[in-house]
C-alpha positions, 0 to 999 in steps of 0.5 A: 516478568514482561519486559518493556515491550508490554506498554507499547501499542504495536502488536509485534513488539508486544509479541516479544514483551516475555522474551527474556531480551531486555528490549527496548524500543527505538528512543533517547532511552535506548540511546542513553543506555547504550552510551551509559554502559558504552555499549552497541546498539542491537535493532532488531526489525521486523513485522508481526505477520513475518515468518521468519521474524517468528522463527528467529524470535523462538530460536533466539530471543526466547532463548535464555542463554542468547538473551543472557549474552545479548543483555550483557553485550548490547542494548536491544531495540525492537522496531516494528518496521510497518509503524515505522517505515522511515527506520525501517528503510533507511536501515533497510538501505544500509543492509543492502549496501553492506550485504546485496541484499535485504529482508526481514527479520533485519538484524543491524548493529549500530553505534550508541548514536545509532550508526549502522556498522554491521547489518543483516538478516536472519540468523541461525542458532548453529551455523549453517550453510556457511551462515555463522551462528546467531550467537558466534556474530554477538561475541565477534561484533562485541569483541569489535566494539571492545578492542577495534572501536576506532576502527567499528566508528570509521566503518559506520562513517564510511557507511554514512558518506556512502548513503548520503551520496545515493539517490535517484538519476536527476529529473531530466528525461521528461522535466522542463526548465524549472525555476531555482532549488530555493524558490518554493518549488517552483509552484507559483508558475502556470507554466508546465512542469512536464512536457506532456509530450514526453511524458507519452513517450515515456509511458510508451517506452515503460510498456516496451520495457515492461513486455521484455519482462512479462512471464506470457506463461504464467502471468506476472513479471520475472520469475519466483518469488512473485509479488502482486504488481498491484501499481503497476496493474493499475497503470497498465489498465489506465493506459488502456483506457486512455489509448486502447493499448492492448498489448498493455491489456494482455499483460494487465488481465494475463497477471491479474487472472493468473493470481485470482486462480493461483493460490496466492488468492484465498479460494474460499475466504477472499483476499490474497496472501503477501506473495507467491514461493514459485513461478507459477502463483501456486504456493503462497506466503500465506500471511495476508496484508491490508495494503495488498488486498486494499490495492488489489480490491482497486485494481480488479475493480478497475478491471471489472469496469473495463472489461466486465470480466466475472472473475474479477467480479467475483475477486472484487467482492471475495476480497472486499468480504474477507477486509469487512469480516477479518480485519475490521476492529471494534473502532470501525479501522482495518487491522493490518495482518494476519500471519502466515503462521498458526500454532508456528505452522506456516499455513496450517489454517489454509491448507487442504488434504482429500480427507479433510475436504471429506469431513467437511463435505458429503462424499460426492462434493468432496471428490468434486471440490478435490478436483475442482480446487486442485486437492491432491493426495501428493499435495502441492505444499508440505507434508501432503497437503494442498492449497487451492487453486481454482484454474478453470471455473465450475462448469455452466450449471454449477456455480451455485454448487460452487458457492454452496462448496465454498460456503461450507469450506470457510465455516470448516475452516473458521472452526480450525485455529486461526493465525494471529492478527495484527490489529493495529491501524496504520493510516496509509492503508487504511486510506488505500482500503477506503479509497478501494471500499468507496470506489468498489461500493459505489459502482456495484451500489454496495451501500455496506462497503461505503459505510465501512470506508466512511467508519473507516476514516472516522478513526483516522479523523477523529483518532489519528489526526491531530493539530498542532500550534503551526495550525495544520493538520497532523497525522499520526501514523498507527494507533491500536485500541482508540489509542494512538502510537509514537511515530509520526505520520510518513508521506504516504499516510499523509497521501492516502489518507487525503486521496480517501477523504477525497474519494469518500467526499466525491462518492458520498457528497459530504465536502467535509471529507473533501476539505479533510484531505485538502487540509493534509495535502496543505501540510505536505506542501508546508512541511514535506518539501524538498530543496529539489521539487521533490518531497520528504518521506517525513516532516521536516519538523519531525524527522528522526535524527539517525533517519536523516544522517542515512537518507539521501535523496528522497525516495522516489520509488514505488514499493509493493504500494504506491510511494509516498511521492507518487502518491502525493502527486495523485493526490495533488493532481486530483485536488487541482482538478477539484479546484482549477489549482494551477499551483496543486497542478504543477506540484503535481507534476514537479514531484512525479518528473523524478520517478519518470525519469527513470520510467523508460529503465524501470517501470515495475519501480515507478508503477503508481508514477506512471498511473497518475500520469496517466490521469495528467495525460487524459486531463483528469477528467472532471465529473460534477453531479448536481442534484437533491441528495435523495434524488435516485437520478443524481445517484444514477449519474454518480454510478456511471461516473465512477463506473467510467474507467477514465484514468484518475477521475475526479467526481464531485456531487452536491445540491445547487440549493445548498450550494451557496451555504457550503463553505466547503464545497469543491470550486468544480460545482459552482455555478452548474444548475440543473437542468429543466429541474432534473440531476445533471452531469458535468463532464469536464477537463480542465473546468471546460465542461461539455453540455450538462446530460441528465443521462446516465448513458450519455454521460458513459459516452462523454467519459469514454476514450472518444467521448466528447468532453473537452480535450 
């Protein structure tokens, strides 16, 4: 009979509902079972694409005799760590502080109140390697519980004051004096928050200290495991923009095209895979996250458009084909994974031999594509089989053959089993593949690609955005089916998701978009604040107790996406530039002092920080397009805008005779006419325009690093 898990709306827990585990999910139910029957809490966390999470759940949790001991010693909670990632780190964190180190399956056993007093990671069900048996930690944590009780609590408690006194070096390398922690937030000043100055500073010495970490042979930065440093990536290529620094360009393109060639990237399908097992990006951990791939898609766009490169041309639009044909949902969302695994084989569905590329190939394509893709009868992943990889490109002449190869190896394999899906919609990453789909669309004039983002965020304005009694706009973090989970929005959903509406309203002229995410960011302002300028990682009105007894500071750090804070502060940054908002401008730069400050030190940390200074420090530029909405001139004039590499550029576009009727419409299109009757272009810093251009080249050039826009 299934258990709990069969109601819930996350695919991963869902996978667990006919475990014999008595499962519950993360709630005051498990609590008050745990303190009925005066036992610990067991909270199992993981993610529906995990390998591992799969292998210990066939190892154990499907076992009867492991589940026998666990139903009878604990209360068992399964949490989906993607839906929710408040729990996940701040659990997260306590492992680390308990062990060194930390990873998923995360295994963490906690008081009835749901204090942490032992975490760790995968188990085994015999020991090995000196790791103790799954079962082995059940009877000794269990023992502890009956007969060292006062002794389990004191360590949860030191655990707890520990964690509570972490947190991020004060903001001092690159703020300026700042008004009192109890004014609110200091935003009511038009004095700057940074100075700009030292801000350059900082993102001069980050490129110093990220050059002594950059792998010149094989692209990337330190050794295996190697994960795509996708923010990093982006701020990398918006420096260059804005200074010319090729040293920051060499790191930037050596990265980006060791990954497009590596097998990390689906050679025949698009997309990435979550991250490379070697130095050298070729054997990858072979599930496929919508977070990466939407970052990715941005990041070679962006160096499509700075550099004109083919291959990243070509990645941008394998990428974004394999986001519209392997994770859209029926609503018009993206899912969020596919697994690694298929049938519980790790990459079987990827995987090539010389014999298999046979039957799908004539023989002399067969031998061409082996050598081409780097298929080897030795192989270059287990039990004789390869992943491709495409190190050097077909030769002139062959590129149609090329696609022909490619074309017939997906539908080979689309007849193969596939892995499973995650087909839950999570509003973080949903907004980052948006803002990738619309920007990526609009410049390569791929109207199917800004078609999906806007059905795209429909769900998440008409699914996952809700209004409360406060009148604000709320968000809720995942839905699956049309139907929305229980875990309330984080900042980063709050972030992204009011950067797409933005981007969205920018590239499509709908200013509804544009007052969507304006009515996010008003939450994040009213109800993510922190005593020290910063911002909370949850509501303070929705933030789960156990969450706030483990956090300490907030977190100021980019993950394998931009963090909440940094993103946030992009997106403030980019409503102020919308709107001439003083007040946005220096939230803004009060959230991003902290993650600076520790730029020079860490910069692979703090990448996506660095990128919105980036954009703080060319202005950002502002583009207003005036024309008729089915006028060819102003989409002429929008494409150019968002060709430019300007970092964080802010595009708004409207119709001067509608203007006027527009409640809606951004400040930065009042009282800009056209010009002799025809589409123009504003290009501005700071609402101090340069002459209005009605073309396209011109307005390229004013958007430039030596263009003529105000400085």
């Amino acid at each position: 009979m299934p258990n709990r898990l069969a109601r819930s709306t996350s695919p991963y827990l869902r996978q667990h509902a006919e475990n014999p585990v008595d499962w519950f999910e993360w709630g005051e139910e498990a609590f008050a079972e745990a303190r009925r029957r005066d036992v610990p809490l067991l909270v199992s966390v993981g993610y529906a694409a995990c390998h591992w999470c799969h292998v210990m759940a066939h190892e154990s949790f499907e076992d009867p005799a492991t589940a026998a001991l666990m139903n009878s010693r604990f209360v068992n909670v399964k949490v989906d760590r993607e839906e929710r990632p408040d729990l996940d780190a701040a659990y997260m964190a306590a492992t680390q502080a308990m062990t060194g180190q930390g990873g998923w399956p995360m295994t963490v056993f906690a008081t009835p109140e749901g204090d942490p007093f032992f975490c760790g990671t995968y188990y085994p069900p015999v020991p090995v390697g000196g790791s103790p048996a799954f079962g082995q930690v059940l009877e000794a944590l269990s023992r502890a519980w009956r007969e060292r009780r006062d002794e389990v609590r004191g360590g949860a408690a030191e655990l707890l004051a520990a964690l509570g006194g972490t947190g991020t070096p004060p903001a001092d390398a690159t703020a300026a004096d700042t008004p009192p922690a109890d004014s609110p937030a200091g935003t009511g000043s038009d004095t700057p928050a940074l100075d700009l100055d030292a801000v350059r500073q900082v993102s001069a010495l980050a490129v110093d200290a990220l050059a002594s970490t950059y792998d010149a042979e094989h692209g990337g930065f330190g050794g295996a495991p190697k994960f795509p440093p996708s923010t990093t990536l982006e701020w990398l290529l918006r420096r260059h923009a804005r200074t010319g620094d090729e040293r920051a360009l060499a790191m930037a393109t050596g990265t980006l095209e060791a990954m497009a060639r590596g097998g990390m990237a689906d050679q025949v399908g698009g997309g990435f895979a979550r991250y490379a097992v070697d130095a050298t990006w070729t054997v990858p951990h072979f599930e496929k996250m919508l977070e990466d791939n939407a970052l990715l898609l941005r990041v070679y766009a962006r160096w499509w458009r700075q550099t004109g490169s083919p291959l990243a041309l070509r990645v941008v639009e394998g990428t974004a084909g394999f986001l519209l044909r392997d994770l859209r949902t029926p609503e018009g969302a993206f899912a969020s994974s596919s697994d690694a695994d298929t049938d519980g084989v790790e990459g079987a569905t990827y995987v090539w031999t010389p014999g298999t590329l046979a039957d799908a190939l004539d023989p002399q394509d067969a031998a061409w594509a082996a050598e081409l893709l780097g298929v080897t009868t030795a192989g270059t992943f287990e039990a004789g089989t390869s992943v491709l990889q495409l190190r050097a490109d077909p030769a002139p002449g062959e590129e149609r053959r090329f696609e022909r190869v490619r074309r017939a190896l997906l539908a080979a394999r689309s007849r193969r089993p596939q892995p499973g899906r995650d087909d839950k919609v999570v509003a973080a990453w949903n907004g980052l593949a948006i803002t990738a789909l619309a920007e990526a669309g609009t410049v390569l004039d791929r109207r199917d690609w800004v078609a999906a983002a806007v059905d795209a965020a429909r769900v998440l304005a008409e699914v996952h955005t809700l209004h409360g009694g406060d009148g604000l706009a709320r968000l809720v973090r995942t839905s699956r089916d049309g139907a929305v989970g229980t875990a309330p929005g984080v900042l980063a959903d709050y972030a992204d998701v009011a950067e797409a509406f933005g981007v969205l309203g920018g590239v499509t002229g709908d200013h509804a978009w544009t007052a969507r995410g304006s009515a996010l960011l008003d939450t994040v302002l009213a109800r993510f604040r922190a005593p020290d300028h910063a911002l909370r990682d949850t509501a303070d009105d929705q933030t789960d107790p156990v969450v706030a007894r483990l956090s300490g500071r907030p977190d100021v750090a980019d993950g394998p996406s931009a963090g909440g804070q940094s993103a946030a502060a992009a997106a403030l940054l980019a409503r102020a530039a919308l709107t001439g908002s003083a007040t946005d401008r220096r939230a803004a730069e009060l959230v991003l002092a902290a993650p600076l400050s520790i730029a020079h030190r860490h910069p692979r940390a703090v990448g996506w920080a660095l990128a919105a200074a980036e954009a703080l420090l060319d202005g950002p530029r502002e583009v207003a397009v005036l024309g008729r909405a089915d006028d060819p001139a102003r989409a002429a004039l929008v494409r150019a805008a968002v060709h430019s590499p300007a970092p964080g550029l802010v595009l708004a576009q409207g119709d001067p005779a509608e203007l006027a009727d527009d409640p809606l419409a951004p400040g930065l299109l009042r009282d800009r006419p056209l010009v002799g009757g025809r589409a123009a272009a504003y290009a501005c810093r700071g609402f101090v325009c340069a002459l209005p251009t009605t073309d396209p080249a011109v307005l390229t050039g004013l958007l430039g690093p030596d263009g003529t826009a105000p400085a």
